[in-house]
C-alpha positions as CSV (number, residue, x, y, z in Angstrom):
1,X,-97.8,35.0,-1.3
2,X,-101.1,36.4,0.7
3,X,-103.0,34.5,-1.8
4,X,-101.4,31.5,-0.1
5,X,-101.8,32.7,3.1
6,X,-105.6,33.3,2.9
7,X,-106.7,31.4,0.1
8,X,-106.2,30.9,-3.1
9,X,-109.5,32.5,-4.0
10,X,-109.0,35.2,-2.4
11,X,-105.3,35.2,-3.9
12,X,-107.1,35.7,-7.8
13,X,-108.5,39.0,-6.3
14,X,-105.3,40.3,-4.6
15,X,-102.8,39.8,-7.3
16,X,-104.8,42.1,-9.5
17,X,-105.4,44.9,-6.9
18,X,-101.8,44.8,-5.6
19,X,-101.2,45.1,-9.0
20,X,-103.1,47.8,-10.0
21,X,-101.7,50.2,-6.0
22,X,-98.6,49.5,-7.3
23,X,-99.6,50.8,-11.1
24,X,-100.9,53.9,-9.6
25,X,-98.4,54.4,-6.8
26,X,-101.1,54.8,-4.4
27,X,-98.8,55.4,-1.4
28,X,-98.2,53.9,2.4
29,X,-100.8,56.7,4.4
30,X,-103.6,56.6,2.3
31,X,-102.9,52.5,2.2
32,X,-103.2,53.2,5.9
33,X,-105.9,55.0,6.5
34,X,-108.1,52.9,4.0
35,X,-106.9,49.7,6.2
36,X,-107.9,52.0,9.2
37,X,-111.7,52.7,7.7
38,X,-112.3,49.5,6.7
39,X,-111.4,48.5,9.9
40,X,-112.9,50.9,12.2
41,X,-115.9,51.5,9.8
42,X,-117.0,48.7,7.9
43,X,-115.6,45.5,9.9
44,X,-118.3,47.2,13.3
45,X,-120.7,47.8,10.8
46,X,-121.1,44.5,9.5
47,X,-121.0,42.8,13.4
48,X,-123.9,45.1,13.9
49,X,-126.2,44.8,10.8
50,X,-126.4,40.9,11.7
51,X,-128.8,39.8,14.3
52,X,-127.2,37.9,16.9
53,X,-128.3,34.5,16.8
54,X,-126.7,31.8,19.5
55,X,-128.8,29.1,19.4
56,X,-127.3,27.6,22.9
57,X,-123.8,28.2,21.2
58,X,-124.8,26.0,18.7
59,X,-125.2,27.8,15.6
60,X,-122.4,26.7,12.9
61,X,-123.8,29.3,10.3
62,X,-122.6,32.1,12.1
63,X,-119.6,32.3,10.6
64,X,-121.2,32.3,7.4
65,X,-123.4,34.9,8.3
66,X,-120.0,37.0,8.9
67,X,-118.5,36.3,6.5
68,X,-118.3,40.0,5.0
69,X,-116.4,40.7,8.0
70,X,-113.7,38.3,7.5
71,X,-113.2,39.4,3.8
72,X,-112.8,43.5,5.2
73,X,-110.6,42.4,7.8
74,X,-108.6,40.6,5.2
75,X,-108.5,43.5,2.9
76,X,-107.1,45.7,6.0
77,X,-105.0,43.3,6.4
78,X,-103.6,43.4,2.7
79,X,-103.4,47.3,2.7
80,X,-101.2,47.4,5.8
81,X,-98.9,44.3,4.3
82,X,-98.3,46.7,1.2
83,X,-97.7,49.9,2.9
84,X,-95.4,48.1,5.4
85,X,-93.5,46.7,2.2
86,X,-93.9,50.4,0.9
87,X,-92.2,51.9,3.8
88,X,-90.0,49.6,3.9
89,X,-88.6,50.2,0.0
90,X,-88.8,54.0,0.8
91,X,-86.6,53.6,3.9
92,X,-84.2,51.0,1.7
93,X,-83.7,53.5,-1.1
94,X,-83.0,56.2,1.2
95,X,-80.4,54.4,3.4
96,X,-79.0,53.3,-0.3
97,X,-79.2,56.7,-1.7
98,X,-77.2,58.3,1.7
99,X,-74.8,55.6,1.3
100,X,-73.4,56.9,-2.1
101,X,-73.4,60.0,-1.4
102,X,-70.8,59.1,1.0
C-alpha cells in the first residue's frame, strides 16, 4: 500500500523493511523517535549541505539536488504509518482482551 502511495520503487524497499520491524517487533516509541531524528536531524541536514542555487527561480534540478531529503522524509513518514498501525493493534487487543474478561 505505501509502495503505491509513493512509488513503486520505493515500495520494493518498504515491503522488506516493514517486514523485517515487524520480524523483530521493533515497537511504536522507538518507531517514533527514529521518524523524529530523521526528521529533525537528517531531513535539516541535507537542506543545509546543498548550496542554494535559484537561478532567477529557474532551476528545475533543484529537486534533484534534494532529492535525499524527499527519501528521509518518506522514511519518517513510513516509521510513523507503522507505529500508528502498532498502536493501534496494541489498543485493539486490549479493548478485546477487557471485553472477555467481562
Amino acid at each position: 500500500m505505501l509502495g503505491f502511495i509513493f512509488s513503486i520503487r520505493s515500495g520494493v524497499v518498504i515491503a522488506p523493511v516493514v517486514a523485517v520491524i515487524c520480524w523483530r517487533g521493533i515497537g511504536a516509541r522507538t518507531l517514533t523517535l527514529a521518524a523524529a531524528g530523521l526528521l529533525v536531524l537528517v531531513v535539516p541536514a541535507i537542506y543545509l549541505s546543498e548550496p542554494f542555487r535559484n537561478l532567477g527561480g529557474f532551476d528545475s534540478n533543484y529537486a534533484i539536488d534534494l532529492i535525499w531529503a524527499h527519501w528521509a522524509a518518506v522514511a519518517a513518514v513510513v516509521l510513523l504509518a507503522v507505529a500508528l498501525v502498532r498502536t493501534l493493534a496494541a489498543a485493539r487487543a486490549a479493548v478485546r482482551g477487557g471485553a472477555a474478561r467481562h
